[in-house]
Each structure stands twice: as C-alpha cells, then as structure tokens.
N, C-alpha and C positions, 0 to 999 in steps of 0.2 A: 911414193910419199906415204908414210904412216899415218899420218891424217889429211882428210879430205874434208873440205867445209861448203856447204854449198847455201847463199845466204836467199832469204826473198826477203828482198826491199819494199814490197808493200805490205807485206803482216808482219814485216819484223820477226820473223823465226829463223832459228837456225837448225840445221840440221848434220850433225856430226856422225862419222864414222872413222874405227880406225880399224884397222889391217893389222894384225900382228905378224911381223917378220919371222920365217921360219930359224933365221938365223941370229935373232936377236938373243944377246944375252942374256939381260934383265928387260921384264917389261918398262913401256915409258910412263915416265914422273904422273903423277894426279894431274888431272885436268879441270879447273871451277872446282875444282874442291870435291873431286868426284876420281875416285883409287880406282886405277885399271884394272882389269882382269890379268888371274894370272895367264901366263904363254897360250895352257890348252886350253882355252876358250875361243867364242870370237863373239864379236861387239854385234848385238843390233843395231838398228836405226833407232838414233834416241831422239828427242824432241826436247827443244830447250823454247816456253813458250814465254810471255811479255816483253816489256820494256829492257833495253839492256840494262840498267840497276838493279833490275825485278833478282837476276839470277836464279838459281835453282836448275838443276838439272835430272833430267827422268834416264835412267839405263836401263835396256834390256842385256838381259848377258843369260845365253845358254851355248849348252856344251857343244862340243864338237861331233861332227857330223859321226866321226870313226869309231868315237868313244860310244856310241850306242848303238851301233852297228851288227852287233853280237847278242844285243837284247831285242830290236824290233827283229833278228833272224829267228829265236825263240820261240817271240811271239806268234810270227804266223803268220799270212796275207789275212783270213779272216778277224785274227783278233785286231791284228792294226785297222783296221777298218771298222771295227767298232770300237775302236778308243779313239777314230780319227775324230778333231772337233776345226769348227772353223772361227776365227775371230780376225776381224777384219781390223784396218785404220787407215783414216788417208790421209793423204798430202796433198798440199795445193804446189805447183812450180809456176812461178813466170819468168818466163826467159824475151823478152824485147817484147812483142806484141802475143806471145802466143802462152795462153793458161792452159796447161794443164793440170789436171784432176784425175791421180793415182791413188788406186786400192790394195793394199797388200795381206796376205793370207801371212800371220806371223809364224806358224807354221810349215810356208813350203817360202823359196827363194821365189823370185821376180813378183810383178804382180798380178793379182787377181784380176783386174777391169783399167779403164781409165777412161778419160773424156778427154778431147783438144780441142780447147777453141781459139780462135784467132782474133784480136782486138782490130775494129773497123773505124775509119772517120765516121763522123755525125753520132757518136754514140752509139754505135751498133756492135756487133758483135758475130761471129757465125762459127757454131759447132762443128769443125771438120770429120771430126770421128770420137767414135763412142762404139767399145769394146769390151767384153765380158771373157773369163776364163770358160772354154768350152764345162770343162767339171763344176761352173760356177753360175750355169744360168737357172732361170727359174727359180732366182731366189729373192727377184727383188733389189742386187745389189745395181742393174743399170739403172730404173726408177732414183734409185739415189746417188751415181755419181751424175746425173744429170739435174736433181735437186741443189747439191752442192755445185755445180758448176754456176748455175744461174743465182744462187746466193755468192760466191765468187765474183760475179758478173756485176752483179748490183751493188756491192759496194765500191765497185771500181768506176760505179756512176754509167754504166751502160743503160739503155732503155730500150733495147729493142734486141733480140735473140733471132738469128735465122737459123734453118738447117733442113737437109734435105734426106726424105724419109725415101730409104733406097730399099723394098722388098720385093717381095716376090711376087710376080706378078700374079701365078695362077692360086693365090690365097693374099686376094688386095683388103689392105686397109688392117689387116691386120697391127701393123706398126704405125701407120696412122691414127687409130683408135688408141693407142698407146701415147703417142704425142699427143693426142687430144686432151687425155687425162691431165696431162702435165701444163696446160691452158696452151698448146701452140694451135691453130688454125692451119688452114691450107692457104696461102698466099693465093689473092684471088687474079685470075685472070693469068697465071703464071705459066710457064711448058710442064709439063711434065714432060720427061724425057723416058722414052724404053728405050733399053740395050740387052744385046745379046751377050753374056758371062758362059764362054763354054757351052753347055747344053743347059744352063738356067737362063729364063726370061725374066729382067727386072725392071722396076719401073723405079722412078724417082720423081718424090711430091715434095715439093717448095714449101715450106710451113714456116711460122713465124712466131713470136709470142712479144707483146710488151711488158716494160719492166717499169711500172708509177712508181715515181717518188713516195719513199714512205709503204708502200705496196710489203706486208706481212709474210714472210719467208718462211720453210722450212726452218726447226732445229740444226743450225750451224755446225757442223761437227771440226773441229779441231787435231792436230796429230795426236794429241794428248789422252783424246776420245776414241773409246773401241767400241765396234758391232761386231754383235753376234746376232746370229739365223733362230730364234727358239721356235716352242710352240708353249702359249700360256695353259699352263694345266691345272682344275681343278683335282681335289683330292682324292672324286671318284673316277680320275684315269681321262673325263673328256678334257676338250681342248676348246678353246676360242678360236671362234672362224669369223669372216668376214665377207657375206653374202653379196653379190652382184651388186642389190642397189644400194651400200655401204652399212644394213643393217648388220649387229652381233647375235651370233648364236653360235649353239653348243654342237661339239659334233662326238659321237660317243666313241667309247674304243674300240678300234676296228674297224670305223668306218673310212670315207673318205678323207684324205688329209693335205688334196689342195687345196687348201683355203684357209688350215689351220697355222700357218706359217707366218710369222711378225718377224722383222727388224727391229732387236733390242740395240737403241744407239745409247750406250752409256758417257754420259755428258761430264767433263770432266770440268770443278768449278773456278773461276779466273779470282786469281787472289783482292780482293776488296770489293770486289762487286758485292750486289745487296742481295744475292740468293745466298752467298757465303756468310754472312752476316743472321740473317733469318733462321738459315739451317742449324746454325750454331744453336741456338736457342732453341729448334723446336730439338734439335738429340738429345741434349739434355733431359727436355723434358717426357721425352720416350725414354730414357733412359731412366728416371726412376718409376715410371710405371711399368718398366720391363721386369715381368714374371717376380713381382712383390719385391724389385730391387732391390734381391739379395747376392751377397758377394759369394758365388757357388764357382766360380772357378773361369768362367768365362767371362774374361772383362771387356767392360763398356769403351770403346773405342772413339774417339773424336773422329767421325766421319768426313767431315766438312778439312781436315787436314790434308793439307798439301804434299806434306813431306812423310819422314817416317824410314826405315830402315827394314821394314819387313819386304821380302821378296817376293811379293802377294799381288794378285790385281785386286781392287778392291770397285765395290762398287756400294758406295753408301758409306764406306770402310767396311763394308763386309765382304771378305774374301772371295772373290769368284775361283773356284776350283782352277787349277793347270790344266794348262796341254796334255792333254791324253788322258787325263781324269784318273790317275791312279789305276791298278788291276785289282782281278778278285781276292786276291791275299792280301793286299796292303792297304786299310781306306785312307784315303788323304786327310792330315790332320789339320786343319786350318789354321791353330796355332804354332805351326811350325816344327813338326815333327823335323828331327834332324836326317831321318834316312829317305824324306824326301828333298833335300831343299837342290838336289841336280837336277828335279823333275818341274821347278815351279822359278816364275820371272818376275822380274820387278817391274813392277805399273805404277802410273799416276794414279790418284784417287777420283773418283767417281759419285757427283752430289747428286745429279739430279740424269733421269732417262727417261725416253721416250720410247712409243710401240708405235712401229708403221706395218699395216699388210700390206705381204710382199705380193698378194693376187689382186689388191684393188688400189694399192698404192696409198692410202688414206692413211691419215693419224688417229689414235686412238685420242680421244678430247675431252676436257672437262668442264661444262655448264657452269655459269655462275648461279644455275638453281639446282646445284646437286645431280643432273646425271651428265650420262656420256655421250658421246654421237663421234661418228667417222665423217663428216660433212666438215666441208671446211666453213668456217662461220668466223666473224669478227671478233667472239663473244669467248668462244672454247681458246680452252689452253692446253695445246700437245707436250708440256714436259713438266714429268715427276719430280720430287723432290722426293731424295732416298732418306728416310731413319731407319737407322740400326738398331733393334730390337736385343741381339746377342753377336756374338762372332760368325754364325750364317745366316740368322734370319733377320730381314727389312721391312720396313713398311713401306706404300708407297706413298706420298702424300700431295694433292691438289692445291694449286696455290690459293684456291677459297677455302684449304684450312680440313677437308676431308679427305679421307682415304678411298685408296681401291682396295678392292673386294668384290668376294662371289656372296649372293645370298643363299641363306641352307633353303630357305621356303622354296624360292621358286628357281633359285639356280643360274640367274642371270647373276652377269658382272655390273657392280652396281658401286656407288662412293656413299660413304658412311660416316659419321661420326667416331665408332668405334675401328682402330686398326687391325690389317690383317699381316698377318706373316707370311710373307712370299720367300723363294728358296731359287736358287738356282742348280742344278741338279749338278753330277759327276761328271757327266759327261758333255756339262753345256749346252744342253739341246733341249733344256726343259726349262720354262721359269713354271714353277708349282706355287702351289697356292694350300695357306693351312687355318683354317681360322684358329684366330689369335687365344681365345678359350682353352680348342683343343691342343695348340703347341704347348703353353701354359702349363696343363694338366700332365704332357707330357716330358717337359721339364722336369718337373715334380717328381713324378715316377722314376725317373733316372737317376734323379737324386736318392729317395728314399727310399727303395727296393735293393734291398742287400739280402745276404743271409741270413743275419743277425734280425734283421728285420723280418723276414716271412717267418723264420722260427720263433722269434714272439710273440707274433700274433696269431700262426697256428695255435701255440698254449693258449693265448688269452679268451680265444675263440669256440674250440673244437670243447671245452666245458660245457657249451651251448647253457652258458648262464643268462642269455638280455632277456627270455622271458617264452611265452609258450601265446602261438598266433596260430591262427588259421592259416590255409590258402585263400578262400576271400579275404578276412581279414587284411592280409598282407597284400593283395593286389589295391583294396580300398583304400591303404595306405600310398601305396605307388601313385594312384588318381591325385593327392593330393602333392605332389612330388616332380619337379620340371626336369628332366634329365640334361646337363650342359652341351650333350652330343645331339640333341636334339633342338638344336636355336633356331627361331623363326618360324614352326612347324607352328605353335598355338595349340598343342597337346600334351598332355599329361605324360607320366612315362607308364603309368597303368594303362592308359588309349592306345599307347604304341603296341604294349603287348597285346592287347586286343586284337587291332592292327595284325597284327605277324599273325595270332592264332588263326585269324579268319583268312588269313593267306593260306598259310597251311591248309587249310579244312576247302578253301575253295579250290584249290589242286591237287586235292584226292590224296594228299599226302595220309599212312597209318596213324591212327587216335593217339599212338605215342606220340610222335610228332606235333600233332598239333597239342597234346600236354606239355610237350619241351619248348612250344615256341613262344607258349602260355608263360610260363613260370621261369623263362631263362635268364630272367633280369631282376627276379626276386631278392637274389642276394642284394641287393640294397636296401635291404630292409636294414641291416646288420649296421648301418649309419645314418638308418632314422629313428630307428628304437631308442637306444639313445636320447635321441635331441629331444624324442616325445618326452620320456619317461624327466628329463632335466625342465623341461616345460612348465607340467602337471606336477612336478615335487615344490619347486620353487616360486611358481605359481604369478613368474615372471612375464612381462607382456611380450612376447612376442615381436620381434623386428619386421617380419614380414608377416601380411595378412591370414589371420587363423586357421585359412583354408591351405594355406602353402606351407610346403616343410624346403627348406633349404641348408645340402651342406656346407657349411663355410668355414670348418675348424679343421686345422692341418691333420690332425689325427683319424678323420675319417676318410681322407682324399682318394685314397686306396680303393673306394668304393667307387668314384668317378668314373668310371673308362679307363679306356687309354689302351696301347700296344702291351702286350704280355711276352716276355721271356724264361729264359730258363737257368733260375740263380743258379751260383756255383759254379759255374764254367762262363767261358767266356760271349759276351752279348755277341750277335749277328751284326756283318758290318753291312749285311740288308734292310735291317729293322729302321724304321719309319726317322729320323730326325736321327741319321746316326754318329752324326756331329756331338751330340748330347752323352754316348755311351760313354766321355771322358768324365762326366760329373761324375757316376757311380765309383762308391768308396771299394767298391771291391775288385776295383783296377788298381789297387795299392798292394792288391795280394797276389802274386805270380801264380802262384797253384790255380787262383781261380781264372785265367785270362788264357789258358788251352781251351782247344773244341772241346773237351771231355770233361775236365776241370777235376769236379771230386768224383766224378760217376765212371761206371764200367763201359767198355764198349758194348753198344745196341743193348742197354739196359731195359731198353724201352722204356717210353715218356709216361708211361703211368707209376714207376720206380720216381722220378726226379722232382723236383720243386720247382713250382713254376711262381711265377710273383703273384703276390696275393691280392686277390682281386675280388671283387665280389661273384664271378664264375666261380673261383675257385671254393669259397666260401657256401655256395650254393652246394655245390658237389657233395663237399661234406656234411652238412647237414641233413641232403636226401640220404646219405647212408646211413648216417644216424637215426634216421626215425623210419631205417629200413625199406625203404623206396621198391617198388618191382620194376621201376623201370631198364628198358633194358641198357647193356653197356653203350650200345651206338649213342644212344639218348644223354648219356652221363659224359662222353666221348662229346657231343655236342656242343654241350656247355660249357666243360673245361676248356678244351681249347680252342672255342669260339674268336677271342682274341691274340692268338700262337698264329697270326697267319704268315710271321716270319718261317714258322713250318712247313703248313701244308700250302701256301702261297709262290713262296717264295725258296724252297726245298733245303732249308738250316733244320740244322741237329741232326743228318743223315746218320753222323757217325754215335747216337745216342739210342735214334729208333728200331724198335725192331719189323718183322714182319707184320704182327697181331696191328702196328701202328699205322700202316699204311690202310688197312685194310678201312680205316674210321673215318680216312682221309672223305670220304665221297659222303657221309653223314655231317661231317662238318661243314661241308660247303651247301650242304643242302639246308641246313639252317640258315645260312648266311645270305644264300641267295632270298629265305623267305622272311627276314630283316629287311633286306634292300628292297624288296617290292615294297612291303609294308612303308618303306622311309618314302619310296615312289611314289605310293598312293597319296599320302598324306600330303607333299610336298604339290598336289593338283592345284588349281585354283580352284575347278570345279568338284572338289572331291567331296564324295556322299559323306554324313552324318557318320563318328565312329559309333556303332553300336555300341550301349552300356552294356555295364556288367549284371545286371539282372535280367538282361535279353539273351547275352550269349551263357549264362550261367547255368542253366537247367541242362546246357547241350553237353559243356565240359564236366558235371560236375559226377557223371556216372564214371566216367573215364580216369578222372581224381581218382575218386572211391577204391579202382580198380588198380592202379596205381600206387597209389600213396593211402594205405587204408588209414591211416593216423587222420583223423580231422584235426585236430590241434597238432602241431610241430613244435617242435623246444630249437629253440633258435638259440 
C-alpha cells in the first residue's frame, strides 16, 4: 500500500508514512494540503498533532540513502563521526491494553530505546520492558522514556506503576538506585527472584511507584518535540555539571565530563494555549530591544509560529543547525543558503525547552525568588520559554519573567533581569552561552568593519591629532572608564590592567612583558579623549557620574572589544558568532570572499589589515612616538584579538614563517589577561593595588621603553 496510517485513539495523533513505488510513474496527489516529494526521496515519519479540524501537518523529507553514498565514502569513518549528531523524538502507541513508548534517532532507521507497559485492573499498570540502543546508553535517554511513560500512564488515570528491577547480581542495587530516583520503592515483603542467564547471575526486585491525582509530572514531550544530548557552555570553554547531591557547578576544559551532559527537550508549543499567547508578546518585545532594532539583514522571526515553509528546525524559531552540521568548507547558512537545502529538514517550531541531567536525572528549575535548583519542589518551574534575539541567537526566559544566564563575577549560572544569548553550536552538541552585551558589540563589528571603513580611520587617526597624554595620564583616564567585557567584576578597566601587570610581574615574566600587559588596552583612550575634550568645550552636564567616562556613540564602538579579522579577504567560518559574517558589506564584493582576497600568498600578517580596533590603534601610535619595545611585545597586542589565527589556525594561507614564531608571545599575554579576569572574578580577592603603589616599580621600565613622557595620540 502506498500509504500506511496508524491512528491512536487516546491523543488523537496520527501518524503518516508513505513508500514511494519504485515503479510509479508520477508521484501521488497532495495529501492535507501537504505536495509529495519528488520519486528520489523518501518520507519520514511526520506527526500531525490536535484535534481533527486543528489540521496542519509537519514533513520530514531527506534524501535517499544511495544519493549520498559517494559523499559520506569521501568523507571518511573519522570525519563521519565527527559530523555524526544525535536528535531524538518519540512516540506514544496504544495497541488494546499495552503502551508503548518509542524513541527514534532521526538520523539512523529503527529506534533508539522504548518502554512497554501493559494496562492492569484496579488501575494499575506494569512496565514489561525498557530498552536502550547499545550506542545510546549513558545518555539519559532511559531516565526519560521511563518519565514519559509514567506521564503516559497518568493521564490514562493509572495510579499505581509496578516493575521488576532485573540486574546483576554481583553489582546489586545498582538499577534499583536508579528506580529509586524515579520515586519507585521496593515492594515490601515481595520475592525476589535469582536466576541463572548463561554464565550471568541475576536477581529481580519488585518495585513500585504511586501515581496522586493531580501529582506534578515531568515536561510532556510530544512527536512534534525533539531531544538532543548537549553540554551547556559557557564562553570560557567550561560546561554545567550536576553534582551527586543535585548541586550546579562548573567543570573546566578538559576536565571531567560525566556530569556535564543535559537532555535539551525542545517543547513544541500547542496552537491556543496561553504559553503561545504570552510568547507572542514577549518576542516582540525582545525583538525590538534586539541589537538597537535595526534592520541589518537578519530578520526578526515570529517564533511562537506554527507553520512556515522553511526547511529548518527551529527552536524559538531560531534555526537549529542540520544533520551533520555542515563541513569545513561550507558553514551552514541559517537563512537558507540554496546549496544547502539536500543537507537540512523540515521541523515543527519549538517555544519553550527544558534541561534534565542525564547523570542525576534532575531538571534544571526556576524559583519564584530568582534562582535555580535541580530539587524537585512544588514552587520551581522546569520549562523555558525561547525569544529569539536574531536568526541564531535566543534568550531563555523563566515564567517569573527572567532570564538564564552565567554571571561574569562569579561565574555561576544564575536568572536575571537582563537577557543572555545562548547559541546552539554546528554540530549540536553545545548549547553556548554569550552575554548579551558582548554578542551586541559583536554584531556591530560585523556590520561596520569593512575596508572602506579601516581605511578611514587609519587616515583619521594615524595624524595622531586628539591630543598629547602621558602614560599615567592615560591609565588615570582608564580608572575612570568601565570596560563592557568586563561586567560584574566592580573594576575599572585601568584596575584590570593593573591586574594583568602584577600577573605578569608575579610570574617572573621579562619587564617588557609586564610593560605590554600594562599599556595593552590603552588604546581606548582614542574614544575617550573625545568624549572628554566635547565635555570641558561644551561644558555640558554630563549623563553619567563625573567620575565615569562611558562610550555610547556609534562612532567610537570600534574601541569596544570584540573578535578581530583580517579585511579584504574572506571572514573565517571559525570566527566567534559566524552566523553574523553575512551582515558585512564586503560579502557583496567577490574579490574580497577568497582566503587571499586582495593580498599575496604568505604575505605575512604584518603586510594586511586587520579591523580596527583599539589594539590596533595602540600599535600605531607606539611606533609613532618610536617605542623600544620589542616586536614579540607589538606582536602581542596586535593580535591579541586574531585568535581566529593563532587559536583557531585561519589565514594559514596569508602567514608566513616570522608569523608563527609570535604565535607563543601571543598566548602568553592572553593567558596573563585570563588569570587577571580569574583573580578579580574571587569573592575573596585582595584589594587591586593603586597606581601610585605599583607606579614607582613600572615607571623605570616605561622610561626604558617608551622614552617620550608625553605621547601624541
């Protein structure tokens, strides 16, 4: 038969599939108002969810197995295996008395797991078996078809769950520790039964669980809803873990990472309900405080939308990347780049998700007095509501109305008033984390750094007309100056460089060194001279407190932070928020979208333009007032922010030999930023030295150094 319908009569879904005949002429007619695929395709398992009036239908449709047959041979056993991603969905079946509860990897055929249980008089129920794909344990997915089973259960008015924990003997309680988790007991007074399996000893324990009316369930998942395996990542590479006794903490990179593993269940939302209703209204309003709600290229999307014609998953309506995540030459374009759309499937949308650890089984939760907890409580609410921020980035948002997030001070995951941008990575195995500030700033950047642009402001700049400063001077200036990459710390950006110098100096690093670790963020002087000089002319009052310099005018943003590339040739499809590389105007120009763009081969990176930054600006100006210090030192600071380079190994085909070699003085700054960001970020962390403490030690070094006391900026 070309079509096959298999109905369930208590949720009312249907679940369609069709078969294409090898011998059919034409494919068959639309179906709901839903056009078949052409011949070489074949049909997924599609889900058609509500009321029969409701209509609407979800298709997945990918290629045939032969047609790409020649491309995963290409690839490789190692490269498939790291493009392999997992994204789960399941189905509920009732067939006469017996539910079962099936998981499928939409990526390989049959399924992943399932659960059977069998409908009993008195309202009972008993779990016959519960199955995991051998490549599929230890991830958390049994914990949840056994969640969903018992949400299954309960609304079919069961109250009481039996089932019989069958392990091994000579490692007991193992799997009853496990059903404990999930509220079942040991049936008191009951057999346990040993049997001998072959040359295994197993024992089987009688457990039970009741099911109160009204009794508060798991996040319901739906066909319509997908899981994925992540690990939640902050910026600086760790991950969220979840400790024995259900406390959150960080685990660094490289360390341990059973523990850092979550069940992302993306919750897809049911047409008129009152989360759909709400959601509407809060995207909106994320949508015009998204990055000064301007129309740069990336449109704002109705997340809470049901329908829709892009061939995307969405979650929030921000696209979750495809299967296989793209390769290293092609980055996946979210807006539908046409030479991917064989590689990417059509999903229902996705409003609200939840996080369960897959090692302690728990929900991640939210307080109705602002924090979190993995404890199940009356009080905590386990599911997000997604806003979409742009076409990759979401917020997550708490039904009391605040967001998740990491804090920069102390580095716990924490719910705030202000939103963060969370990201779902290439390859699906990361949900990252960006605070909302620095994605912002980095928007920006993308947008405004062209050619046209670094070559005006080298002219405007390299005049060294805003005036003639010291090095104190300019650091004293920095003291009163909050840097945005530094939020939550409660220091200056003059303290930070303190900060770093006295790193430097307390690990025996050479006096250059800790001069460049001193002075490496000076060039922001370059966008507060400026603001000063318009201050004291106009003799205007000031917005913020007389002690504080803030830049807030598009024209100096450049001075911010942010990732740094290399104009004129084409952006890295490694570089941080690379979803973003589509705003910049000089993707309109082909010349400039090669690796080489306008430059020679291995011209080397001190030959090219890098975007103008206030590293960059600093450089110039130590040359200009003729600096001794030496190249590694200059090498430092330029491409302090290039870690698309030395990080991440872009513009191979630019650098030369001399480039490699600066590679190890670059990181060696960076590492002594990152402690400094460590130190500060303490709760118990000592007093920063002033500048008239640590002044008399640096100031011989200056001299030797930079013999100009006044600098012409």
């Amino acid at each position: 038969e070309p079509v096959r319908t298999l109905v369930s009569p208590s949720a009312k879904r249907c679940f369609l599939s069709w078969y294409p005949s090898a011998a059919a002429a034409a494919p068959p007619p639309s179906l709901a108002g839903v056009t078949a695929p052409p011949p070489d395709t074949v049909m997924a398992s599609a889900a058609w969810g509500g009321e029969a009036s409701s209509g609407g239908m979800a298709v997945g449709c990918k290629r045939r197995a032969s047609s790409c047959a020649s491309t995963q041979a290409e690839a490789g056993p190692e490269r498939q295996r790291a493009r392999r991603v997992d994204m789960f969905r399941v189905e509920v079946r009732r067939v006469g008395s017996e539910v079962k509860v099936v998981l499928f990897d939409e990526s390989r055929r049959g399924s992943a797991g399932k659960i059977i249980c069998s409908l009993r008089p008195h309202e009972t129920a008993h779990v016959d078996s519960i199955s995991v794909r051998a490549a599929d344990r230890g991830r958390g997915l049994g914990r949840l078809l056994l969640q969903q089973a018992l949400s299954e259960l309960g609304e079919l008015g069961v109250s009481q769950v039996t089932l019989e924990a069958e392990e091994d003997a000579q490692r007991p309680n193992r799997l009853v520790a496990f059903y404990n988790k999930e509220g079942f007991v040991q049936i008191p007074q009951a057999t346990v039964q040993h049997l001998h399996v072959g040359d295994s000893y197993l024992r089987k324990v009688p457990m039970r669980t009741c099911l109160k009316v009204g009794q508060r369930l798991r996040p319901r998942l739906y066909p319509e809803d997908r899981i994925l395996t992540v690990r939640v990542v902050r910026s600086d590479g760790s991950t969220l873990a979840c400790e024995n006794d259900g406390s959150l903490c960080l685990q660094r990179p490289g360390g341990a990472t059973d523990m850092s593993e979550w069940v992302l269940n993306c919750h897809s939302c049911e047409e008129g309900s009152s989360i759909s209703s709400s959601s509407s209204s809060s995207s909106s309003s994320s949508s015009s405080s998204s990055s000064e709600g301007e129309d740069d290229g990336l449109r704002q999307t109705n997340w809470s939308d049901q329908g829709g014609s892009e061939n995307v998953m969405r979650l929030g309506g921000v696209p979750i990347p495809p299967a296989g995540g793209g390769d290293s030459s092609t980055a996946w374009d979210p807006c539908g780049d046409a030479r991917l759309d064989s590689r990417t499937h059509r999903w229902t949308h996705a409003s609200r998700m939840s996080l369960q650890s897959t090692s302690q089984g728990s929900f991640l939760s939210a307080m109705p007095t602002g924090g979190l907890t993995t404890q199940e409580e009356e009080c905590a609410w386990e599911e997000f509501e997604v806003e979409p921020l742009d076409e990759r980035a979401c917020a997550f948002r708490t039904v009391h109305g605040k967001y998740l997030g990491f804090s920069w001070a102390s580095g716990a995951l924490q719910v705030s008033d202000e939103p963060s941008a969370w990201f779902i990575s290439i390859d699906r195995r990361e949900v990252a984390w960006a605070e909302k500030a620095h994605y912002d700033q980095a928007r920006r950047m993308r947008r405004m750094q062209t050619v046209d642009f670094v070559e005006r402001q080298r002219r405007n700049h390299t005049g060294f007309q805003l005036g003639r400063l010291g090095l104190r001077e300019a650091l004293e200036l920095l003291h009163r100056f909050h840097h945005p990459s530094l939020p939550g710390l409660g220091v200056s950006y003059g303290e930070f460089l303190i900060a770093a110098a006295e790193a430097a100096r307390s690990n025996g690093h050479p006096d250059w060194m800790q001069i460049t670790a001193l002075i490496h963020g000076c060039g922001v002087v370059a966008a507060l001279l400026p603001l000063q000089k318009n201050t004291e002319c106009t003799g205007a009052t000031p917005a913020h407190p007389p002690e504080a310099i803030v830049v807030d005018d598009e024209a100096h943003t450049w001075a911010l932070g942010g990732a740094s590339w290399v104009v004129g040739c084409a952006i890295p499809d490694d570089i941080e928020h690379a979803w973003l590389n589509k705003l910049n105007p000089d993707k309109k120009n082909p010349q400039l979208c090669t690796p080489l763009g306008a430059y020679p081969a291995h011209c080397g990176l001190e030959a090219v333009q890098l975007t103008w930054s206030s590293e960059e600006y600093l450089v110039q100006v130590l040359r200009h007032n003729r600096t001794s210090l030496p190249r590694e030192a200059l090498a430092a600071i330029r491409y302090q922010s290039l870690d698309v380079w030395y990080k991440k190994g872009a513009y191979n085909d630019l650098a030369n030999d001399g480039d490699k070699d600066l590679v190890v003085w670059v990181e060696v700054l960076r590492e002594i930023t990152d402690e400094a960001r460590n130190t500060l970020r303490r709760p118990t962390k000592a007093a920063t030295p002033s500048l008239d403490e640590v002044w008399p030690h640096y100031q011989d070094a200056l001299t030797r150094y930079i013999p100009q006391q006044v600098l012409e900026w």
